[in-house]
N, C-alpha and C positions, 0 to 999 in steps of 0.2 A: 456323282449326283444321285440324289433319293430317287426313287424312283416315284413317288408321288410329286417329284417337282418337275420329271419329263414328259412333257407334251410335246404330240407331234402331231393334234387331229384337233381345231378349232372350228366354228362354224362364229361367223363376226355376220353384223348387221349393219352394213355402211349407207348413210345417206347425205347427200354433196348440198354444198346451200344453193339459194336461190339466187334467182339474178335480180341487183334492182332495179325499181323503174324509171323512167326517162320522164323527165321534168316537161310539166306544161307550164313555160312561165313567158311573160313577155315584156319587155325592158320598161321600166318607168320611173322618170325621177320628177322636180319641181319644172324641168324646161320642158320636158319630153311627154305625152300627154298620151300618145300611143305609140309606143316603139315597139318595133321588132321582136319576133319569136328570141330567144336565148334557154332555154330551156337544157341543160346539161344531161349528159349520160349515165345511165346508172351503174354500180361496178358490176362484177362478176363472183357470184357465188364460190364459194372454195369450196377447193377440192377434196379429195383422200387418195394420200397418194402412199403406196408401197413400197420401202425401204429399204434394199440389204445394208446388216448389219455386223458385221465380224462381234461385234461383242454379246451379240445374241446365240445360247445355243437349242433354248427349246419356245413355245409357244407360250411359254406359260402365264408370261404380260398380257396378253389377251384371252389366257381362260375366264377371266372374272371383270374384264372390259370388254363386252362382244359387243357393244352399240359406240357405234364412232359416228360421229352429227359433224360436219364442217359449215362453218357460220353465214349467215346470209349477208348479199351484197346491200349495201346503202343505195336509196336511189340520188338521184342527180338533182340539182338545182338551179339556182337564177344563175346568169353571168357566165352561159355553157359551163359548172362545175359540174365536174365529174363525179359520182360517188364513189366510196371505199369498196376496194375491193374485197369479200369474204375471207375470213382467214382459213387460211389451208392446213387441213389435217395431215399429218405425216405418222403411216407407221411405221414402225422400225421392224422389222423380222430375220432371223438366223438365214445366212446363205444359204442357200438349195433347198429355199420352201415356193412349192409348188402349187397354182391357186386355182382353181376351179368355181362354176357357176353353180349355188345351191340348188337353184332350179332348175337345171337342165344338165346338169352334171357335164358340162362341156368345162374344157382345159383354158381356160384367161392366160396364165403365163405365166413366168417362173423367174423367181430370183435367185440368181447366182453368184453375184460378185458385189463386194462391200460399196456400198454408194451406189447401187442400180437402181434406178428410182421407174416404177411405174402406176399413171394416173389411172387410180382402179373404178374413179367416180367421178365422173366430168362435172363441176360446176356450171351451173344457170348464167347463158349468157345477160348483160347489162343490158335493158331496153333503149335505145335511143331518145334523145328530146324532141322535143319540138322545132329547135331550131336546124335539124337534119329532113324535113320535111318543108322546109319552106320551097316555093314556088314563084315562076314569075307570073302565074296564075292565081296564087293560093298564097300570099306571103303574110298573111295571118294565120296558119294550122290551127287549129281548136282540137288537138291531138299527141301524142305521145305513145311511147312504146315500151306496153309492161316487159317485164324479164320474162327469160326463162324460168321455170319450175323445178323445183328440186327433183334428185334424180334419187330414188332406192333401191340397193342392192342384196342380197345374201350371198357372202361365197363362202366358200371352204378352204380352210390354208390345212395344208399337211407339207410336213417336212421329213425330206429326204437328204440324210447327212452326208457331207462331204468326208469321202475318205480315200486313200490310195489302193490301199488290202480290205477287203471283208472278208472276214471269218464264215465261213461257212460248214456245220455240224449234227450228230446227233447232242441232244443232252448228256452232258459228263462228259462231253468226249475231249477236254481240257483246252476249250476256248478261252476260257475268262483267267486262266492258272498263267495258260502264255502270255497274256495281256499283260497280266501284273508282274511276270515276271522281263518282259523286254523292256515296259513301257511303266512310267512312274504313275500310271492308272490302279486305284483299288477295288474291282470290281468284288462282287458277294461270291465270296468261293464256297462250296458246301458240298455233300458225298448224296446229295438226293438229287431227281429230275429240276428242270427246268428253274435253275438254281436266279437264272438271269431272264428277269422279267421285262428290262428295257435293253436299248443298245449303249454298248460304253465304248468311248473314243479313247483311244493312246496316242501320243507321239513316240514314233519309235527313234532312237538315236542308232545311228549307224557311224560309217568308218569318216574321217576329215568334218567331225563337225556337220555331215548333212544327217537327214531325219526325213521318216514318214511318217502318214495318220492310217491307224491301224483301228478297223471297226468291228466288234464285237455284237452280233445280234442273240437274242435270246435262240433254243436248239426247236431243230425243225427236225419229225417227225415223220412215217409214211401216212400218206394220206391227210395231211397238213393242209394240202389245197382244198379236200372236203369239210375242212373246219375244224381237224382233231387238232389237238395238244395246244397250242397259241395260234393254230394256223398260221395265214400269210401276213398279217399283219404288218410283219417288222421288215419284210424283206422289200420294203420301196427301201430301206437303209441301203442296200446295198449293188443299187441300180445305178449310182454314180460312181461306184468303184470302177478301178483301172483294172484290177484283178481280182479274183474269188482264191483263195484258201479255203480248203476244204482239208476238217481235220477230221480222221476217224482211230478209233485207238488202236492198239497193236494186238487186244483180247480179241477183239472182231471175228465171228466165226467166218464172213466172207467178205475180206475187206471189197473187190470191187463189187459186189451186190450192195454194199452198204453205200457206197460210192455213187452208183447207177440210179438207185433210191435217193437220194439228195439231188443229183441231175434232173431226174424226172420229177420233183415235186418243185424246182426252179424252173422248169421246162413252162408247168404247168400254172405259174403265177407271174410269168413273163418270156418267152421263147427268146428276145433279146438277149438275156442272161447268159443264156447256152452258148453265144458267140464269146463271149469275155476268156480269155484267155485264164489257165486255172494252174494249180499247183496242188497238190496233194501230199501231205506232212502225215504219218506214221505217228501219233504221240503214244507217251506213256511207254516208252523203251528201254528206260531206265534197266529191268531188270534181263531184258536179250542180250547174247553175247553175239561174235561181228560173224560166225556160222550161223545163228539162224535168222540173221537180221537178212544175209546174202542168200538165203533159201526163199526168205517172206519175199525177197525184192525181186525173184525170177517168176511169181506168181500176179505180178503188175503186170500189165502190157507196158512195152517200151514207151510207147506216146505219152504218157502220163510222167510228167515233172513227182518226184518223189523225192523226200525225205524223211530220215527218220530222226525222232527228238525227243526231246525227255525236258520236262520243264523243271521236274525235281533235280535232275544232275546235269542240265545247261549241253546235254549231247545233241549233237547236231543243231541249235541256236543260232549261230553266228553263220551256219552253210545254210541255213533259213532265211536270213536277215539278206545274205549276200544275196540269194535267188530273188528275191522278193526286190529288191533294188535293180537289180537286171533288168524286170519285167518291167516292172513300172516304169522305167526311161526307157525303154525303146516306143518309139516315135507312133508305133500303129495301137500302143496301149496307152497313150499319152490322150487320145481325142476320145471323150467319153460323151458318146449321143446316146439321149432318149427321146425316144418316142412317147410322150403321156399321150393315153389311151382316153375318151372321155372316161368320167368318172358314174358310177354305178351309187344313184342318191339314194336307193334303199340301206344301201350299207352308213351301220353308226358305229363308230369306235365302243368298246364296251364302257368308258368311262366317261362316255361324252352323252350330252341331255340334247334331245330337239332344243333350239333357243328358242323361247317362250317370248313371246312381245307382248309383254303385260302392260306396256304404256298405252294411256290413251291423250293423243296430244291434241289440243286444240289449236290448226295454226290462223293464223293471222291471215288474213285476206286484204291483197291490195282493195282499194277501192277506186276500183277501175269506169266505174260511169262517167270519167271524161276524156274515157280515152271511146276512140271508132272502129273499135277492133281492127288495128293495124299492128298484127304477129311477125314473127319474124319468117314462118312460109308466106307472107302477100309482099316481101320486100323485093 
């Protein structure tokens, strides 16, 4: 995917309809001279309701639709009819995007699973008629019950992609080379820095037919938490992984200081990360023979899952693929919790605008002077 069509940082303007209002009417035909209240209810404003979507994988439907209106209720009528209920906006979003409140940068909730539907915008309840007001005191009401009021929102959707492995690296250090070569993924290969400016998903095929999703984020740098190179940006990608890959190359003047350094700048954009079980791949080994591959590997600490690989001559590949399958099905890296944090609203994505509400709407006002101000707190 281009990378001007990945979005993963939107800011939407949702507002739910109104509720309508509750009929003053009272029964009258050629026999009937003064009958009874009958006065129907009025429906319920629609909603806006959010969608997981498997066929969704970035925001991008919503970069250029950020105002979502759900339609107002009908009011009620003679013969207790009910009014129509609002119609309900539905949006659809990529699995594992996570929603927060514009103004107050507090966590709403999170879609994870295709068909999880949550109502981000309650609809205005139907005001009641007149004929729900009758009495054995009062059995003529001169009254009725407006709706509820539309409700308005701002939230922020950012999306954190589902994946089994994240890549985690310096620039070059031959993330997006492994990609393309395990995974039928074409990411941008190139011999300069920060080659990979979004994150690119693989399915990786493995032994009998099974398969994982293999996630590639752009390379993180020291001091990335202070803001340098792409800073933290991309690394919510990799908060729902099962496992971190961490690749550093075999040129490395100190592979674990290069190692420690990627730790500590994941440390410092989520301390959750540091628990995630890891795996550490040697690339670029093509040119070592199996004496100094066995020299490099008594200079790891034993605790460290290590291999070494070569994407150009497929060595060590498939003791990669196997490792990577191991970890992922054992059962304590199977349950992947996060904690979302509130959200921090001075931060803007660099490609994302304030949403400008350049509308000016004029709405519609019941004309409520036959109602006795009977709201739905005096019920």
């Amino acid at each position: 995917m281009a990378g001007s069509n990945f979005v993963d940082y939107v800011k939407i303007f949702c507002r739910s309809g109104k509720g309508g209002a509750g009929s003053l009417h009272f029964y009258r035909d050629k026999l009937t001279a003064k009958g009874g209240p009958d006065g129907g209810d009025g429906g319920r404003g629609g909603h806006v309701i959010l969608r997981g979507n498997k066929n969704h994988w970035t925001l991008i439907h919503l970069k250029y639709s950020r105002h979502i209106y759900a339609t107002d209720g009908e009011g009620g009528s003679q013969s207790r009819s009910f009014g129509k209920d609002g119609q309900d906006v539905i949006v659809d979003v990529p699995c594992g995007t996570v929603v927060f409140d514009a103004e107050t940068g507090d966590y709403i909730c999170d879609i994870t699973e295709d068909g999880e539907e949550y109502n981000l915008v309650q609809g205005g309840r139907g005001g009641q008629g007149n004929w729900h007001f009758r009495t054995a005191t009062n059995q003529a009401p001169h009254f009725a019950q407006p709706g509820e009021p539309r409700i308005e929102r701002s939230v922020i959707l950012q999306l954190k992609v589902l994946a089994d492995v994240g890549l985690v690296g310096f620039p070059n250090a031959g993330k997006s080379t492994l990609l393309s070569v395990v995974s039928a993924a074409k990411p941008e290969i190139a011999n300069y820095p920060f080659t990979t400016l979004v994150p690119n998903l693989g399915i990786v095929a493995h032994r009998d037919n099974t398969s994982f999703v293999m996630a590639d984020i752009p390379g993180i740098i020291e001091g990335a938490s202070e803001g340098k190179g792409l800073g933290l940006r991309f690394l919510r990608h990799i908060e729902r992984n099962s496992i971190l890959l961490f690749m550093i190359p075999a040129d490395t003047n100190d592979i674990i200081a290069e190692y420690n350094i990627l730790l500590n700048e994941l440390k410092q954009y989520n301390p959750e990360l540091v628990d995630k079980q890891r795996i550490l791949a040697i690339t670029k080994c093509d040119m070592l023979d199996d004496e100094l591959i066995e020299e490099m590997r008594k200079l790891i600490p034993a605790d460290i899952q290590t291999v070494f690989i070569s994407s150009v001559s497929g060595l060590g590949i498939q003791e990669l693929k196997d490792l990577i399958w191991t970890e992922i099905n054992k059962e304590s890296n199977k349950i992947v919790e996060i904690t979302h944090r509130p959200m921090e609203i001075t931060y803007q994505a660099p490609e994302e605008e304030e949403v400008e509400e350049e509308w000016e709407e004029e709405e519609e006002e019941d004309d409520l002077s036959k109602y006795k101000g009977i709201g739905w707190d005096e019920l």
